[in-house]
C-alpha positions in Angstrom: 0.0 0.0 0.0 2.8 2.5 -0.9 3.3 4.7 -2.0 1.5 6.8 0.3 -1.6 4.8 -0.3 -1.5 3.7 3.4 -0.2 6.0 5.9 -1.5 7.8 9.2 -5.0 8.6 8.2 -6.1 4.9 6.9 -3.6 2.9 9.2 -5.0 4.8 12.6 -8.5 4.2 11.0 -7.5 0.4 10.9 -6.3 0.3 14.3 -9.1 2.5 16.2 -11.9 0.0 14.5 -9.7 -2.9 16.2 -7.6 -4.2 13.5 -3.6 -3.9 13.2 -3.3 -0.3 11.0 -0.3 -0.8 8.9 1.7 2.1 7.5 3.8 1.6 4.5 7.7 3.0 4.5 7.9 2.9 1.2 8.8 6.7 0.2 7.1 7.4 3.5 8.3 11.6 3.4 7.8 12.1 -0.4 5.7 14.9 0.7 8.2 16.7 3.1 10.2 19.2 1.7 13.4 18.3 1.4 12.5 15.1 -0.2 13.9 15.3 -3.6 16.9 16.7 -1.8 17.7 14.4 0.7 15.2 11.1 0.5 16.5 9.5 3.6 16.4 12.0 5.7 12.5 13.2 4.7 11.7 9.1 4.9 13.0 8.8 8.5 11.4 12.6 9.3 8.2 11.3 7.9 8.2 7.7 10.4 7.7 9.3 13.5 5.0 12.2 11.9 3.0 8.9 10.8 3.4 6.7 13.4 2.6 9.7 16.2 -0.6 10.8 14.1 -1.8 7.2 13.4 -1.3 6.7 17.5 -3.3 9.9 18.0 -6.1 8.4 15.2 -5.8 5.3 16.9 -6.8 5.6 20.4 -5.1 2.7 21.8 -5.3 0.6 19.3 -2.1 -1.6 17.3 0.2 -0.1 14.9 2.7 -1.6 12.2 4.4 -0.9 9.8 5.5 -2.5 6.2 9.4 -2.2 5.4 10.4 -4.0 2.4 13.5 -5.8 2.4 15.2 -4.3 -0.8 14.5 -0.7 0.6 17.9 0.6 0.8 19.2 1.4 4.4 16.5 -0.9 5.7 17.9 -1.1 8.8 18.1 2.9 9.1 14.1 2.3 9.1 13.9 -0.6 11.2 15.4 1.5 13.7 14.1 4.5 13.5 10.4 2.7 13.7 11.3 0.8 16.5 12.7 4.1 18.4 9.1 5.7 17.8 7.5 2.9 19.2 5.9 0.7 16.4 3.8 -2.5 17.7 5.3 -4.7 15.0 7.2 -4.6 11.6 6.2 -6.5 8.6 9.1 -6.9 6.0 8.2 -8.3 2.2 9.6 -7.8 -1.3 12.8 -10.4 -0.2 14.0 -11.8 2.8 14.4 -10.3 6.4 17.1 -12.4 7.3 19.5 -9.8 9.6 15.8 -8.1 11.0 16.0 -9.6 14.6 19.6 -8.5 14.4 18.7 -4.8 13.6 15.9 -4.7 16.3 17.3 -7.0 19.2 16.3 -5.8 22.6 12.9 -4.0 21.2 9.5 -5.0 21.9 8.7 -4.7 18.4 7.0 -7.7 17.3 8.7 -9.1 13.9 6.2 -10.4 10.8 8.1 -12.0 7.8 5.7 -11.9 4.4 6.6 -15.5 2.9 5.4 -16.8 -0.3 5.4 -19.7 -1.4 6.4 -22.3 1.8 10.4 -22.3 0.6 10.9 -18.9 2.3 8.7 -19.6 5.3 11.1 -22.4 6.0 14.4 -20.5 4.8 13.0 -17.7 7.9 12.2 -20.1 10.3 15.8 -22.5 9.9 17.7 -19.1 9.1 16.5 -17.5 12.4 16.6 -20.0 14.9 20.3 -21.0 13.5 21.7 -17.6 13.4 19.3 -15.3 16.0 18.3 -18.1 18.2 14.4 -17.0 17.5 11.4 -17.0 15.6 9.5 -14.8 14.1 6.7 -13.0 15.9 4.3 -14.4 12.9 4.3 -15.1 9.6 2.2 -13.4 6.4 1.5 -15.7 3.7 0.9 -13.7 0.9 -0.8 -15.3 -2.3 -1.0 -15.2 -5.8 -3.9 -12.8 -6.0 -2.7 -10.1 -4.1 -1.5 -6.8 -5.4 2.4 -4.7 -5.7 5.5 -6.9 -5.9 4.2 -10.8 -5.8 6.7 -13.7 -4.4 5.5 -15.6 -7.4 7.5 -16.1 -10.4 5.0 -14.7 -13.6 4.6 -18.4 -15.1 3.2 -19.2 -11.6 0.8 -16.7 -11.5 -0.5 -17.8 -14.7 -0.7 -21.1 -13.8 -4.3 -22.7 -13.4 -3.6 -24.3 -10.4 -1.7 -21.4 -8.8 -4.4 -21.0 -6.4 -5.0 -24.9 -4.9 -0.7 -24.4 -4.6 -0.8 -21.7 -2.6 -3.3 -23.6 -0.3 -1.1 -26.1 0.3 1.4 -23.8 0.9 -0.6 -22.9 3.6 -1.4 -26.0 5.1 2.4 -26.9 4.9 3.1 -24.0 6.7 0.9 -23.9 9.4 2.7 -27.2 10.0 6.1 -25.6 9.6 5.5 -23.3 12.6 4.7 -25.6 15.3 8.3 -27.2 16.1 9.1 -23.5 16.6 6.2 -22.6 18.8 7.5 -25.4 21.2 11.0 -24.5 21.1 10.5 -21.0 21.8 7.3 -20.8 23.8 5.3 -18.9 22.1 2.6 -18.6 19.2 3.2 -18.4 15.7 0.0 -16.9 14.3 0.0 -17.5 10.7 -1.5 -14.6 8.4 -3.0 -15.0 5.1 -3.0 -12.1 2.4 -4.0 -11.5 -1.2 -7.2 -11.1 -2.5 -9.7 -11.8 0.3 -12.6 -10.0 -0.5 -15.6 -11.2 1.6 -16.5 -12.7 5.2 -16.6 -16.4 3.1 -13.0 -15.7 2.0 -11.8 -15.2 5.5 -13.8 -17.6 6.9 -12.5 -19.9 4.8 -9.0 -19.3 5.3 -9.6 -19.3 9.1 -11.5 -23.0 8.8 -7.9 -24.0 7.6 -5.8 -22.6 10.5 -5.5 -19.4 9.9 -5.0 -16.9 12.9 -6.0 -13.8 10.9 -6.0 -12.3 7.7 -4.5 -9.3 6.1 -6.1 -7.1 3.3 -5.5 -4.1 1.1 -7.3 -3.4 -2.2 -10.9 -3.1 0.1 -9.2 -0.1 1.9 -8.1 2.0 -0.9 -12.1 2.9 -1.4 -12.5 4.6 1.8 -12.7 7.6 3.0 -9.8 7.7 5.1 -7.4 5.9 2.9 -4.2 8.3 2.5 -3.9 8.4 -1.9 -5.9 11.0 -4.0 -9.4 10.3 -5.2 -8.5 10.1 -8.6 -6.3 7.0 -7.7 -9.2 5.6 -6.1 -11.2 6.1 -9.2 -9.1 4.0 -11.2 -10.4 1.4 -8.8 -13.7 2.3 -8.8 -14.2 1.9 -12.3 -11.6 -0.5 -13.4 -13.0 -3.6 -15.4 -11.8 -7.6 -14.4 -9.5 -7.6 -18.2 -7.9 -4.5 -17.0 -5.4 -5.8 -14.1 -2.7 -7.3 -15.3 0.6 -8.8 -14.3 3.3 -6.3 -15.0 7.2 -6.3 -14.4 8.6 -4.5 -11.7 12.3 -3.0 -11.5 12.1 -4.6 -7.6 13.2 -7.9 -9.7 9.0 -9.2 -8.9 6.1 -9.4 -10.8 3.5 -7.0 -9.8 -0.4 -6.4 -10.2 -1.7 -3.3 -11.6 -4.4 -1.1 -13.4 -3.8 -1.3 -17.2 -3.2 2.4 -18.1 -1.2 4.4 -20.4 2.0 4.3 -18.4 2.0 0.5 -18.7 0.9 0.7 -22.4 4.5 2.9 -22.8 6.8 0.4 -20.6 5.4 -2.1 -22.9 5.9 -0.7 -26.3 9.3 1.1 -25.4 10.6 -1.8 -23.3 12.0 1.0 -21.0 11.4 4.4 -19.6 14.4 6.0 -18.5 14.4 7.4 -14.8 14.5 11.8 -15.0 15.8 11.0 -11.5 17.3 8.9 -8.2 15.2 8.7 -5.3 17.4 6.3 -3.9 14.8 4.0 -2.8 16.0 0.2 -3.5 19.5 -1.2 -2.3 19.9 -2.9 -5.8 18.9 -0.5 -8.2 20.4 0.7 -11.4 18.9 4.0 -12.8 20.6 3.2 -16.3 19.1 -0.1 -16.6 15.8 -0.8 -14.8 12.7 -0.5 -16.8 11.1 2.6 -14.6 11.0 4.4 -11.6 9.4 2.5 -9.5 9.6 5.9 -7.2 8.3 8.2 -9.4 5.4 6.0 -10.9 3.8 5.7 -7.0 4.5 8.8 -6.4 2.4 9.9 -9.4 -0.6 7.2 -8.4 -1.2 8.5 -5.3 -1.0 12.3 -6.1 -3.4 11.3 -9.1 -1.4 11.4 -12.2 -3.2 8.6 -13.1 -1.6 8.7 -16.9 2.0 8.3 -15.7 1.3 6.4 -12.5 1.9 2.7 -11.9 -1.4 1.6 -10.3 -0.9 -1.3 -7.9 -3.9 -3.3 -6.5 -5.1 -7.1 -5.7 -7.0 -9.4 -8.5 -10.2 -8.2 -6.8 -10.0 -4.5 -7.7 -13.1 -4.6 -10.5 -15.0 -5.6 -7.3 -15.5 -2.3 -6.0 -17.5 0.3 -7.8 -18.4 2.7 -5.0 -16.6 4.2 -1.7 -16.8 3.2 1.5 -15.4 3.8 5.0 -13.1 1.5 7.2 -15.5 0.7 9.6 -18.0 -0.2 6.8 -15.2 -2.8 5.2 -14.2 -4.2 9.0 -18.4 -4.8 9.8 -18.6 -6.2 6.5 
């Protein structure tokens, strides 16, 4: 939900009608002033402003936030996060595997995204070898979820993508409980990506599930963070026009067909006017786009020159809503 898509207003929204509110890092300051000046510093300004006003939003209730692993000076952010007090940090797009070194001694609670089973298992050995612990829980995200996807693009299209990623589930619901014993402790296991109704979580809770996770169904609110003309691209998006794109994160992603993508894919390339020094692995002379500067332009509603993340279900919703409408619902 970044960038910008989930910050204080929609995450302290989430957490005052009793679900975690989750802020996204991702670019987190692009709107202070020095941003295109000094990135970093606006980004770790920007934590604490958004974590403070999400508490204040809040009223008691849990706050995370989402750090993704290939953010470059990741552990910059983990700290600064953890020093403003964040309930828990979720870390996707890539492995966490130095994350309980980064925020040993905190409080912070620790929430790997893992898709498909392999890295679930890779966490789980990885940290118990090397950090002698386990994570705090785990996020299965699926197929059908929106942004960068742990699914290689032949998966995705892959008729029986969806049964996988059940048993993907199942196997790792297994996977946790060796660790709950050693360590004492529960390993609630998560499940993300395109859970649209009560039947869908229900469903996914009948397996095992501790909880679910969900995205897309917020960006139609009132409170949610981006423009309206962003969530207008929702609104009245058809089923035919999400599609699988490619991502310079090294993922496929899912997005809102729109003239950006049209150009990426007739030019092969659009060359980045600028750094925004947001990924540790980035080349500005090679990768396909900004990933920066096409976010940036979703949420501030340049909806022609924006990339426009969002889960399989996006066609569903044709009319706004408010967060404690989607939670009842």
């Amino acid at each position: 939900m970044g960038i910008g898509v989930s910050l204080s207003s929609l995450a302290g929204a989430v957490a005052k009608e009793g679900g975690i509110g989750v802020l996204s890092a991702a670019q987190i300051g692009y709107k202070e002033k020095d941003f295109l000046e000094n990135p970093e510093k606006a980004n770790l300004r920007a934590i604490g402003k958004h974590i403070r006003r999400a508490r204040e939003i809040a009223g008691g209730g849990i706050i995370g936030i989402n750090i993704m692993a290939v953010t470059k000076n990741y552990a910059a952010y983990v700290k600064e996060a953890i020093a403003n007090g964040i309930d828990l940090i979720i870390t996707g797009a890539g492995l966490p595997t130095e994350l309980p070194a980064i925020a040993k001694g905190a409080a912070t609670k620790l929430v790997p995204i893992v898709s498909p089973a392999k890295s679930a298992r890779v966490i789980l050995k990885l940290w118990d070898r090397k950090h002698h612990t386990a994570p705090d829980a785990l996020i299965v995200e699926g197929p059908k979820a929106g942004g960068h996807l742990g699914f290689k693009y032949d998966q995705l299209i892959d008729k029986d993508v969806n049964e996988k990623h059940e048993e993907d589930i199942k196997k790792i619901l297994e996977m946790v409980k060796p660790y709950e014993e050693k360590y004492k402790k529960e390993i609630p296991v998560i499940v993300a990506g395109g859970i649209s109704s009560k039947e869908d979580m229900n469903h996914y809770m009948d397996m095992g599930a501790a909880g679910i996770q969900i995205a897309t169904p917020f960006v139609v609110t009132e409170e949610c963070d981006a423009s309206q003309a962003y969530k207008d691209t929702y609104l009245n998006c058809k089923k035919e026009d999400i599609i699988i794109v490619k991502s310079p994160v090294g993922l496929p992603g899912r997005a809102i067909r729109n003239k950006f993508m049209e150009e990426v894919k007739k030019k092969g390339r659009i060359a980045p006017k600028r750094c925004y020094q947001c990924m540790e692995h980035c080349n500005p002379k090679e990768t396909l786009y900004c990933i920066s500067q096409g976010l940036i332009n979703a949420v501030e509603g340049k909806i022609d020159e924006a990339l426009l993340f969002c889960g399989a279900d996006a066609w569903k919703y044709d009319q706004m809503t408010t967060v404690k409408k989607v939670i009842e619902r």
